[in-house]
C-alpha positions in Angstrom: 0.0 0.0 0.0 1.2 3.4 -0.8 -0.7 5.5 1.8 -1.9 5.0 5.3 -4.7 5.9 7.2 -4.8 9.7 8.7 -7.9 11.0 10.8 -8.1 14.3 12.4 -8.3 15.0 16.5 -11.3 13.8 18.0 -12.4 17.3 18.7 -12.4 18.6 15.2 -13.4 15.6 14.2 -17.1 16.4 15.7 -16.6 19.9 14.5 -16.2 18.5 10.9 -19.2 16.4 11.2 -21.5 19.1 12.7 -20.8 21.7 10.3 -21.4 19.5 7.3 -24.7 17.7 8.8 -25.7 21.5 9.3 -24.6 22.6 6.0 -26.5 19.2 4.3 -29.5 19.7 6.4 -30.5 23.4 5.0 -29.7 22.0 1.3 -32.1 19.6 1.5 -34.7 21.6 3.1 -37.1 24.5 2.0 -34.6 27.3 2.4 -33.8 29.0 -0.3 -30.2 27.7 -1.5 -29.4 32.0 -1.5 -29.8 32.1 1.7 -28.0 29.1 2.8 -24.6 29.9 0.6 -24.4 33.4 1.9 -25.0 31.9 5.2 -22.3 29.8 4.9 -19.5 31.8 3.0 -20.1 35.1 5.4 -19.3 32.4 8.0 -16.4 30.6 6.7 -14.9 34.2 5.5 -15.4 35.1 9.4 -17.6 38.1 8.5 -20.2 38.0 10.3 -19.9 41.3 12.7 -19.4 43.4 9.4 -22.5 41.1 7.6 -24.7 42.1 10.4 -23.7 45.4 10.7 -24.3 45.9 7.3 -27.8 44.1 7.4 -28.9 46.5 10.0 -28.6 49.5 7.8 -25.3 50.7 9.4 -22.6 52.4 6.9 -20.0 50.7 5.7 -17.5 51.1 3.2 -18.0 51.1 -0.4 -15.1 47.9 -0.8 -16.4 46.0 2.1 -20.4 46.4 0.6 -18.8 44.9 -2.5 -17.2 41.8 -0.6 -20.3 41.1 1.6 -22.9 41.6 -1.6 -20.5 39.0 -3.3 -21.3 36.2 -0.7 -24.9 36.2 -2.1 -25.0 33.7 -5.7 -27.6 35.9 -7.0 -24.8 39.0 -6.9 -22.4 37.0 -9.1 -22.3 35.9 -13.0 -20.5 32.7 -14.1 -19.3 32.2 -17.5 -21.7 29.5 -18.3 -24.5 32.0 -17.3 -24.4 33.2 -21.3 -24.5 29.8 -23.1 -27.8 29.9 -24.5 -28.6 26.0 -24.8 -28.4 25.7 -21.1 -31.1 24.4 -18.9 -31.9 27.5 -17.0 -34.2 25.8 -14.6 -31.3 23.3 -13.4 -28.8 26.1 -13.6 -30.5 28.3 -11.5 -29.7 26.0 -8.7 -26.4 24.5 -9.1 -25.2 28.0 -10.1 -25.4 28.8 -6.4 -24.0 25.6 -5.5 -21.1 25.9 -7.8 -20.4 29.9 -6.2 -20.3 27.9 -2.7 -18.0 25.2 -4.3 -15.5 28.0 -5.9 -15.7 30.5 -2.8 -14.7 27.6 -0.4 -11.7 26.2 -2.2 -11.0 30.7 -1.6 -10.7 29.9 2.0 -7.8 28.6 3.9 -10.0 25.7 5.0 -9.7 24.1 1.4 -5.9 23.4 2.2 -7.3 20.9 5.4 -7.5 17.7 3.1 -9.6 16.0 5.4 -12.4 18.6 5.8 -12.3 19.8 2.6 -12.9 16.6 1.3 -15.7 16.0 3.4 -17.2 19.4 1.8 -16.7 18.7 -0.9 -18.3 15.4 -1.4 -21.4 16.6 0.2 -21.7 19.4 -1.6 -21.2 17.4 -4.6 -24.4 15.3 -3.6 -26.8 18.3 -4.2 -24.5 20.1 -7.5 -24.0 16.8 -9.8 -27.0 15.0 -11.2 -25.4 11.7 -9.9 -22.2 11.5 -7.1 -21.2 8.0 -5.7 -19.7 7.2 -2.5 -16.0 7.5 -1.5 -15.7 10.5 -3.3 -11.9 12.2 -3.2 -12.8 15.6 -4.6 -9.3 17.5 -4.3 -8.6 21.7 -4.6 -9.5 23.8 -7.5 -11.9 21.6 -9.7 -13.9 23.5 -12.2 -17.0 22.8 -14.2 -19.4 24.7 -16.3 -22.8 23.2 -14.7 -22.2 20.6 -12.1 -25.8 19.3 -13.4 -24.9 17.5 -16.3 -22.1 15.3 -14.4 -22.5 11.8 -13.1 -20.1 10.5 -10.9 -19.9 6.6 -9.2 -18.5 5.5 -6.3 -14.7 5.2 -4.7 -13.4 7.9 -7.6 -10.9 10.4 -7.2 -10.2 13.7 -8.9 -7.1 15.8 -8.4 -6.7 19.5 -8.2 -7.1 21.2 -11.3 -9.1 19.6 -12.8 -11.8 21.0 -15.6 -14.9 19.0 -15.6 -16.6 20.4 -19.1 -20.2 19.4 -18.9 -21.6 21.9 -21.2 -22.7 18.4 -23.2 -22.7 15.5 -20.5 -20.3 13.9 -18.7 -20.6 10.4 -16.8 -17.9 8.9 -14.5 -17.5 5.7 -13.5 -16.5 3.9 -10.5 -12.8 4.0 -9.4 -11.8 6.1 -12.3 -8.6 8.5 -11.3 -7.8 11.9 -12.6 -4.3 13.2 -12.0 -3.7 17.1 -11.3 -4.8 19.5 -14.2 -6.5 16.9 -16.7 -9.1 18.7 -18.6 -12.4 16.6 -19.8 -14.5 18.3 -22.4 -18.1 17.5 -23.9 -18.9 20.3 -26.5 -16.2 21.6 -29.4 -16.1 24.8 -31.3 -16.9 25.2 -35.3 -13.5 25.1 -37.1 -14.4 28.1 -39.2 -17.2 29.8 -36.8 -16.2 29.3 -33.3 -19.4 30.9 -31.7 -20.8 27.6 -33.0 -20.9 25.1 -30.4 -21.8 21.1 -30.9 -22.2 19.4 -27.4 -21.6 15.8 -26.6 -21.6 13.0 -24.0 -18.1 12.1 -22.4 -17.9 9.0 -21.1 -14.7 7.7 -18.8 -16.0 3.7 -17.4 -14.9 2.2 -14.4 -11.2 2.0 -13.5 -10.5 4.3 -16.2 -7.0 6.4 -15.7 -6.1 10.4 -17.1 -2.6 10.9 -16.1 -1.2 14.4 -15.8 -2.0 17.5 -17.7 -3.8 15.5 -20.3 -6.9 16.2 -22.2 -10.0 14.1 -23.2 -12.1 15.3 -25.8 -15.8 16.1 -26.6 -17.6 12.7 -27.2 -14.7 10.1 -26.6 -15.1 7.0 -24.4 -12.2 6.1 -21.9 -12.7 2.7 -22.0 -13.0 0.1 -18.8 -9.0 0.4 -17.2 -7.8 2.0 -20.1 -5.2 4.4 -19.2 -4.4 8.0 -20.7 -0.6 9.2 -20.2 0.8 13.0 -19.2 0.5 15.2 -21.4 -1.6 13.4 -24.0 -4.8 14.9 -25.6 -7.2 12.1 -26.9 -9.0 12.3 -29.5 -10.7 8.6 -30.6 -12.1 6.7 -28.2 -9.6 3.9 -26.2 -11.0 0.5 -25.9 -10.9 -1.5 -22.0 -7.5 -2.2 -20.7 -6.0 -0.3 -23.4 -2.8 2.3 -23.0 -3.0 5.7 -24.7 0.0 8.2 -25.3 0.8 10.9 -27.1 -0.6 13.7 -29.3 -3.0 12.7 -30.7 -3.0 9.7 -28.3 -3.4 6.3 -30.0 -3.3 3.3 -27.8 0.6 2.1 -27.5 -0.4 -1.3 -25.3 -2.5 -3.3 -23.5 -2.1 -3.6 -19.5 -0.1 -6.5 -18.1 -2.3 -9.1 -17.6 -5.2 -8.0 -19.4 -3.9 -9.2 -23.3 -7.0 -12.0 -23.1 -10.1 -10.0 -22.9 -8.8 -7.0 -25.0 -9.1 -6.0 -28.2 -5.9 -6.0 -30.2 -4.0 -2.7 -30.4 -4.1 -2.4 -34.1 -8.0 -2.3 -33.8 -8.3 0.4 -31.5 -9.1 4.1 -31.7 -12.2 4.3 -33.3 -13.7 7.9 -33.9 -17.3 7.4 -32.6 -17.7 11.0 -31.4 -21.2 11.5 -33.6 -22.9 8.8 -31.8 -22.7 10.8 -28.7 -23.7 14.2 -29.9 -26.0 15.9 -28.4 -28.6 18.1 -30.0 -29.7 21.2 -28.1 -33.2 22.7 -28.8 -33.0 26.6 -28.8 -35.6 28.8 -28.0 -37.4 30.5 -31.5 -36.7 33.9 -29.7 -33.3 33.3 -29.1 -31.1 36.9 -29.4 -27.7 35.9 -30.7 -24.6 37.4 -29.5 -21.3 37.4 -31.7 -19.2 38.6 -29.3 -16.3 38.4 -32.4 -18.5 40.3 -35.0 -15.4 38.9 -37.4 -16.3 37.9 -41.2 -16.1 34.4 -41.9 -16.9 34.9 -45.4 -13.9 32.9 -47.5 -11.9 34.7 -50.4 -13.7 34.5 -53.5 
């Protein structure tokens, strides 16, 4: 075994476990999730005096109006706020959750492994449409929705990671995602790039991203196939399979597992249009071309 068992001090222990029972509790109940985040971050940000203060009607300063307004969700804009093909009744929600996710991993308690991932992994209970058990949810993880994202059970994800799910994105159990891998489900027009095509992004069980590599809209990591550093796939990798390189290509086939999978010269099939993902946009729909550039070829 390459790690050992590490628990906290009793004491903090309990403290960990009341503050996310409390935290879960008003999630699941009738508050409005506003309320709770704000609640929450003026808390964790040790702000309260100053929230109150302000609350009251009392003056304060023009700087510390902006920081307390900016614990509140509904004060805040996220880049996937202006896709157009979003769900905007699911976003409305895991919006706020996503503004409690990013404003944590602010705080100096994100840094405490144990209780952040214990945040974390609640948290991502309520954000994803599907999260397993024995999530390992590490610092500075990014996504667009949160909704479109199923994850199973035992996985873990390392910091910096991008989860993409503009399109869809499901997870398997066990899978492992080194520091700074980026997984995408939608890709931009070649010639127009405010013309987006979203897909579903599938990594199965056991599946492996090694460092600072890159998965692309619509492939399939397949069953304990394994992606190296620094690779950027772009065909999909059948089970047991190993993929380097850029574009990766599968290289081998894991010790062991030569009986049940498909031979390397076989592999790397592009099967990206079976898993797009056609978006219904409303008649009324007010394009913005935030480019304005002319696309129109010579000639």
């Amino acid at each position: 075994m390459t790690k050992r068992h590490v628990s906290l001090p009793d004491d903090a222990e309990a403290g960990l476990e009341a503050f996310l029972s409390a935290v879960d509790e008003r999630l699941s109940g009738p508050e409005d999730t506003c309320d709770v985040v704000t609640d929450v971050l003026v808390d964790l940000y040790g702000d309260r005096e100053a929230y109150e203060r302000w609350q009251a009607g009392e003056e304060v300063s023009p700087a510390t109006r902006v920081r307390l307004q900016g614990y509140d969700p509904c004060n805040s804009t996220l880049e996937s706020e202006y896709y157009a093909e979003k769900n905007e009744r699911k976003f409305e929600e895991s919006k706020h959750l996503q503004w409690l996710w990013r404003q944590f991993d602010a705080t100096p308690m994100a840094d405490n492994v144990e209780f952040a991932l214990g945040f974390r992994a609640m948290l991502a209970e309520h954000l994803f449409e599907e999260a397993g058990k024995g999530l390992r949810l590490f610092k500075g993880i990014t996504m667009t929705y949160g909704h479109n994202i199923t994850i199973g059970d035992n996985t873990v994800i390392h910091d910096g990671v991008h989860l993409d799910d503009r399109g869809r994105l499901s997870i398997g159990d066990r899978v492992s995602m080194a520091d700074t891998t980026h997984v995408y489900s939608h890709d931009h027009d070649l010639v127009d790039q405010t013309e987006i095509t979203n897909y579903h992004t599938i990594l199965d069980d056991d599946a492996r991203c090694g460092y600072d590599s890159m998965i692309r809209a619509g492939v399939r990591v397949g069953e304990n196939a394994m992606v190296g550093a620094k690779s950027i796939l772009q065909r999909d990798i059948p089970a047991h399979h190993v993929a380097v390189g850029t574009p990766a290509k599968s290289i081998t086939i894991k010790p062991g597992w030569e009986s049940v999978a498909e031979p390397v010269e076989d592999a790397n099939e592009d099967n990206r249009e079976q898993r797009r993902i056609d978006d219904d946009l409303p008649d009324d729909l007010e394009v913005f071309d935030e480019f304005g550039r002319d696309r129109t070829p010579p000639g």
